[in-house]
Steps between C-alpha positions, in 0.01 A plus 500: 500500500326794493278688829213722495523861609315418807740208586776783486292674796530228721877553530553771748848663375578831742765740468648550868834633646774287692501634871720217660747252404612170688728225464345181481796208607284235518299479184602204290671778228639829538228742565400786636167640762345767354207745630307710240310813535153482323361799609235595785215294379764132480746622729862346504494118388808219512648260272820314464734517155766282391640896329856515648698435169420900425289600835630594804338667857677820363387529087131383605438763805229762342508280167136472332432163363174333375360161667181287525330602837200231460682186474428261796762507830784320452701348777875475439695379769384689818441802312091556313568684164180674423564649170741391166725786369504458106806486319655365211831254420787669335704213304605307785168482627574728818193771578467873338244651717229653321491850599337834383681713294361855688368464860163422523236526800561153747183305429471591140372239327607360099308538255 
């Protein structure tokens, strides 16, 4: 299937910087809170990540990942994740976050 450029522009994908890192015990899989820095104009934004395989509270701290900021709310549990974090699966199938390779401004958006 193929999109049109302008389809493309309807996904939202940010570059922002993890500022805080929780453990989440009671979602259904191991997984992780996280808070993301987007920069003054989106401010800091949460989401929850089943990342733990390679991902912990101390590796992710100041990390830069990319993620979809206009994706609707999504509850999970008792906690609303209001962005997805983008990654890929290594052979296993566990998540590589997709990061910048150089920091970027937070906010920055792909292109």
């Amino acid at each position: 299937m193929t999109v049109s450029f302008e389809d493309f522009l309807k996904i939202d994908i940010r570059v922002g910087t993890i500022v805080e890192v929780k453990k989440f015990p009671e979602a259904n899989k191991p997984a992780l809170k996280i808070w993301v820095d987007f920069g003054e104009d989106l401010g800091i934004l949460k989401t929850s990540a089943q990342v733990t395989k390679y991902y912990s509270s101390e590796n992710l701290l100041g990390r830069q990942i990319a993620a979809v900021i206009n994706f609707p709310s999504k509850q999970i549990g008792k906690f609303m994740s209001e962005i997805l974090i983008l990654g890929f699966p290594d052979l296993e199938g566990e998540v590589v976050l997709l990061s910048p390779d150089h920091n970027v401004p937070n906010g920055g958006r792909l292109f």
